[in-house]
C-alpha positions in Angstrom: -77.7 -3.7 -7.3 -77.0 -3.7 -11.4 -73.8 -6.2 -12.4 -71.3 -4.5 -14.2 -71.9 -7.3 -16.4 -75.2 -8.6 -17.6 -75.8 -12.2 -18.1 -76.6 -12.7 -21.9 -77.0 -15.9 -23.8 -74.2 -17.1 -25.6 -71.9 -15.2 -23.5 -69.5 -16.8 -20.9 -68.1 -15.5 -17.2 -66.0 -16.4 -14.2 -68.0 -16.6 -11.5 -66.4 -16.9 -8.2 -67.1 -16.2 -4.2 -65.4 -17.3 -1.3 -66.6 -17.9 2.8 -67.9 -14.8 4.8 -65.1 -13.4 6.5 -62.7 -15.9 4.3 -63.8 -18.4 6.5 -63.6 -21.9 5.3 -66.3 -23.2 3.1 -65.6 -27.1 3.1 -64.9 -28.3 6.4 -64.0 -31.7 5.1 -64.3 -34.2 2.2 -67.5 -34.6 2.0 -68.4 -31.3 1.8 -66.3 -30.9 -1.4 -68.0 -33.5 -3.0 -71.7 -32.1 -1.8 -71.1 -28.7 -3.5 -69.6 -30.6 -6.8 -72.8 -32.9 -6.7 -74.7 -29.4 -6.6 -72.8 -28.4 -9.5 -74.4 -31.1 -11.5 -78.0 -31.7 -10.1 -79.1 -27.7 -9.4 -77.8 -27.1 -12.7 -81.8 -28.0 -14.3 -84.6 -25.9 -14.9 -86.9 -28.1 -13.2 -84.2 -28.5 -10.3 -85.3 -27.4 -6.7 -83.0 -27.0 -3.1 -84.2 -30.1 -2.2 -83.4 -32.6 -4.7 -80.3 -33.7 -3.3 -82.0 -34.5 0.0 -84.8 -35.9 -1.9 -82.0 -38.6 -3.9 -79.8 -39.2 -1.0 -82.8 -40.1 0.5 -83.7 -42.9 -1.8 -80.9 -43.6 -3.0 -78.2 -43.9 0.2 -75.2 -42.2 0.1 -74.2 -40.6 -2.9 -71.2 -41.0 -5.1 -70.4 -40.2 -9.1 -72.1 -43.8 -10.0 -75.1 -42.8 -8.6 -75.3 -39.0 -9.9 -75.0 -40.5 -13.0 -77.1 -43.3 -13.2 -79.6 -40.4 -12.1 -78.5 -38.0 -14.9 -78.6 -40.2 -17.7 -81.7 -41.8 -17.1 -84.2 -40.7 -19.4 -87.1 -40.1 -16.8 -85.0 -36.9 -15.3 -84.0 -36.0 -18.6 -82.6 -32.3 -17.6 -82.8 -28.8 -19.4 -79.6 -27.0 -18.1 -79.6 -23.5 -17.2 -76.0 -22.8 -18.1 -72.9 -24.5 -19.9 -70.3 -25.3 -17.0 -66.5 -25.0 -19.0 -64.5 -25.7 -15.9 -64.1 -25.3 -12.2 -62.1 -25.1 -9.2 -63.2 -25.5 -5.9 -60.3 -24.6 -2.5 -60.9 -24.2 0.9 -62.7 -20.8 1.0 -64.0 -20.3 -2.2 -64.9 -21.5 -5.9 -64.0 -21.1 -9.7 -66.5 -21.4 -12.1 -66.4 -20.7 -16.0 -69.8 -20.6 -17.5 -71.8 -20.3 -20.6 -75.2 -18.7 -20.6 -77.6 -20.8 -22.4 -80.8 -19.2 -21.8 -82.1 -16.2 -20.4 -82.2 -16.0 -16.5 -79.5 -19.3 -16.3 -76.5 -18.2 -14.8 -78.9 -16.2 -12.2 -81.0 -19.3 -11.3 -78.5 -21.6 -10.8 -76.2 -19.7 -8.8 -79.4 -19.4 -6.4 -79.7 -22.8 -6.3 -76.2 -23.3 -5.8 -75.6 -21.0 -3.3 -78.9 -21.5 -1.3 -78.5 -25.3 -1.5 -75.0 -25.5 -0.1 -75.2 -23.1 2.4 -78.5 -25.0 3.8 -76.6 -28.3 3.5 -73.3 -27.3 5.3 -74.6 -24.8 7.9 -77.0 -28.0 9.1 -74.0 -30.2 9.2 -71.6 -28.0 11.1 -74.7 -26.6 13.2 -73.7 -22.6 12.3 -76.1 -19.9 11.3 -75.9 -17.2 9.1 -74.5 -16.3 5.6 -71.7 -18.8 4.4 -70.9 -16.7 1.6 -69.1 -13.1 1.1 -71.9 -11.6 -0.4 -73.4 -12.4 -3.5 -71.2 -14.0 -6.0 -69.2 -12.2 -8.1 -69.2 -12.3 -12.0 -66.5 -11.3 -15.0 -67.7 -11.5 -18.6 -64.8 -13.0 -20.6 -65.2 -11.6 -24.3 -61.5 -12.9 -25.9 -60.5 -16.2 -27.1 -56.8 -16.0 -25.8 -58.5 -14.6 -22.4 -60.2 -17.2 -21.8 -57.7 -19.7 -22.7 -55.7 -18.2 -20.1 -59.0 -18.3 -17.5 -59.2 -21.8 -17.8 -55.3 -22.1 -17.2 -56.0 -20.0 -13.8 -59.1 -22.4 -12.6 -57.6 -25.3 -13.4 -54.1 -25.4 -12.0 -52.8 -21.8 -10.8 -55.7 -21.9 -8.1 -54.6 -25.7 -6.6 -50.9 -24.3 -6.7 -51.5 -21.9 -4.0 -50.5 -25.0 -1.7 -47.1 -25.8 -3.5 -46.2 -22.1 -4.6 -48.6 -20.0 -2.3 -46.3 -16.7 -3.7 -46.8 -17.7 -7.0 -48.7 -14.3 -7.9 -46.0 -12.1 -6.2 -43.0 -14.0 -7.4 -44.3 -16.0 -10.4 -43.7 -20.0 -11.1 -40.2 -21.2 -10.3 -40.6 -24.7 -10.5 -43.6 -25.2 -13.5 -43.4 -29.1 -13.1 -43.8 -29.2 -9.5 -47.3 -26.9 -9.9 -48.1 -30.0 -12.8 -47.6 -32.9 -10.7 -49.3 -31.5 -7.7 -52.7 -30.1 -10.7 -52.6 -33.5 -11.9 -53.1 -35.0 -8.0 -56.1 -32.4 -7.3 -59.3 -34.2 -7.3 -61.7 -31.0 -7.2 -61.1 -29.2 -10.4 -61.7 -29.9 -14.0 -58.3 -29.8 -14.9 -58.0 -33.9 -14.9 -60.9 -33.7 -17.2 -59.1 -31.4 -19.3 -56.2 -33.7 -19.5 -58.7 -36.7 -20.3 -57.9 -38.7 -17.3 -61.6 -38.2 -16.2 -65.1 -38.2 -17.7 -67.1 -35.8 -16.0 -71.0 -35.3 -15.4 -70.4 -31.8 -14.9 -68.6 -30.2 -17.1 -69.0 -29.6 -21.2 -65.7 -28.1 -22.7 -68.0 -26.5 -25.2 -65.9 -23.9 -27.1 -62.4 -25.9 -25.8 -63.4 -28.6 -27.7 -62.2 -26.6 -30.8 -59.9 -24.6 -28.9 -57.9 -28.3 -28.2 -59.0 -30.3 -30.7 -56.2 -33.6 -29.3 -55.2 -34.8 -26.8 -51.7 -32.8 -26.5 -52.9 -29.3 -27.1 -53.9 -28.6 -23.7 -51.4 -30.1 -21.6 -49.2 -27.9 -23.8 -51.2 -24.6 -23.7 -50.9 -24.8 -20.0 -47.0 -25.8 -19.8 -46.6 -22.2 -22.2 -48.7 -20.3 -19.8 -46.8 -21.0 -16.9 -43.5 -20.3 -18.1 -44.8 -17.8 -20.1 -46.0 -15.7 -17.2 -49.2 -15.6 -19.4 -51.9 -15.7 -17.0 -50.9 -12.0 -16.1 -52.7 -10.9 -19.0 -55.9 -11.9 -17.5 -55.6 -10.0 -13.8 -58.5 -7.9 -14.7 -60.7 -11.6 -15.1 -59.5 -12.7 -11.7 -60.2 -9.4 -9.4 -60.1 -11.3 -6.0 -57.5 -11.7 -3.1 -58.6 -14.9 -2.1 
């Protein structure tokens, strides 16, 4: 089936799926941190399904230090397939804001993504069949202020479902709470954002301009919140998670 909206190069999209039947997709820590180790290693031209057996294999059990030892030695030197901006990943489903960077990238390594997880955790949890609702779904972002918004949404609106799950119907009433509980979520790129965390993951690409210190961003996303801002984008955001 044609996507409403092509991948092209230079352009950038939220990507997002969630668990067949809004069933649960990490069943527990370590599968949070299996998907996020996906996030960096399928995201190579030269990557297969198999490379995070094929490391955890020689290397033990895998953590950040070894992921990136791996990455920034110059024998697996990498050639990404797309820029990853930010991401959230929550119980059923996953954020993702990325940058085409060649042709065919966002398609290859959302196969590998998807293909590779779902092999990893369906072998773990002994289940068959799909893990995901279909293929993944995919919103071309084309404004500045929209996607400042977008990475206000991944980062800390999607974690806050826990400490203000009527946040949508009702809005924000207490903005610091949904900060303090952002700032203690360990599987989004929001602490990255804040630059409490050096990630192997993500680039910030056009944020680096967007947020050019320190302050800017933690201030952008205080404004949004009381703003109400991230209404603007509902048309980005599409899914009832």
């Amino acid at each position: 089936m044609k996507r409403k909206y092509p991948f092209a190069v230079g352009s950038i999209y939220h990507i997002y799926n969630r668990g067949v039947a809004k069933c649960s997709i990490y069943a527990e820590e370590g599968d949070y941190w299996r998907f996020l180790q996906g996030l960096c290693l399928f995201n190579d031209v030269k990557s297969t399904n198999r490379v995070l057996w094929e490391l955890e294999r020689q290397r033990g059990e895998l953590n950040l230090r070894v992921l990136r030892d791996y990455v920034v030695n110059p024998e697996h030197e990498r050639e990404k397939l797309v820029r990853i901006l930010a991401y959230c990943i929550i119980d059923n489903h996953y954020h993702l804001l990325v940058e085409e960077i060649r042709e065919g990238g966002v398609t290859q390594f959302m196969h590998k993504l998807g293909t590779g997880y779902a092999a990893f955790f369906n072998k773990k949890h002994e289940r068959v069949g799909p893990l995901f609702q279909g293929r993944f779904k995919n919103v071309l972002v084309d404004k500045d202020l929209y996607l400042q918004y977008l990475l206000v949404y991944i980062n800390v609106l999607n974690p806050a479902n826990f400490v203000a799950p009527n946040w949508k119907e009702e809005g924000i009433g207490n903005v610091e709470k949904v900060l303090r509980y952002a700032e203690e979520y360990p599987w989004s790129s929001h602490l990255d954002y804040l630059g409490f965390r050096n990630s192997i993951i993500i680039e910030k690409g056009i944020f680096e301009h967007m947020f050019p210190v320190p302050k800017a961003y933690p201030d952008f996303v205080a404004a949004v919140l009381a703003g109400k801002k991230h209404e603007a984008i509902s048309h980005l955001t599409l899914e009832d998670v």
